[in-house]
N, C-alpha and C positions, 0 to 999 in steps of 0.2 A: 421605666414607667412612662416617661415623654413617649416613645416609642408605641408604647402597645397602647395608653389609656390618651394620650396629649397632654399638654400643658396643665390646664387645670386637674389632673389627678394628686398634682403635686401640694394643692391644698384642701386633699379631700379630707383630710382631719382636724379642719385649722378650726371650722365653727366649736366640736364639741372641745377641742384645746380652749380658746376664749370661754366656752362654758367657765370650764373648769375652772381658768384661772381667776375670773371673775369670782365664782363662789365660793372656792376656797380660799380667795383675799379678803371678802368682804364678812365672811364669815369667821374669820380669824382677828384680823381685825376689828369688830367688832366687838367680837368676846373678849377681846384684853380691855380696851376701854372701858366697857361697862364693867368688868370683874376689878379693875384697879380702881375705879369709883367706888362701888360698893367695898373694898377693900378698905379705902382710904376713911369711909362714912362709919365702918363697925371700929378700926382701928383710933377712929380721929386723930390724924395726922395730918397732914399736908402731902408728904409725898408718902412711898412707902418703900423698905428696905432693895436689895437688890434680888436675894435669893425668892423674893416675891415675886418680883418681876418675871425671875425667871421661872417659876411656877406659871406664873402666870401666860408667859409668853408660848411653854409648852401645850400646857392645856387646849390654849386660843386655837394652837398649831397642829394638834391632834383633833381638835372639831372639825375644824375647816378640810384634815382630810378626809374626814367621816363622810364629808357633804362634800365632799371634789372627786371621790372615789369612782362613784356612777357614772358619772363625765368622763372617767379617764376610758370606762369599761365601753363607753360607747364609741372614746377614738378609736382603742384598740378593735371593736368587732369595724367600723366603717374600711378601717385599713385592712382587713386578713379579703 
């Protein structure tokens, strides 16, 4: 790649990478927060179980790649 393209081809997919990982952090993260609030405000508790958690943590995890997916399809087309 150094060869044929130079140095900088080596971060030609680095923008839509920070895309992604940016959206799919903030978007996951997110969603657990606010789902374990509203969790904890229907349940009135303080905290809430574990298997919750991890309901919830899935969920969070499977949005954010809903909304990081796009990002990923844009490294991939910028690298081919």
């Amino acid at each position: 790649m150094i060869a044929n393209n130079g140095v900088r081809s080596l971060y030609s997919g680095m923008t839509a990478s920070l895309l992604r990982q940016g959206t799919y952090s903030t978007v996951r993260f997110a969603f657990y927060e606010i789902a374990k609030k509203i969790v904890m405000e229907k349940t009135g508790q303080g905290d809430i179980s574990f298997y919750k958690k991890v309901v919830l943590a899935g969920l969070g995890g499977g949005l954010g790649s809903l909304f990081g997916s796009p990002c990923d399809l844009v490294t991939v087309c910028i690298l081919i």
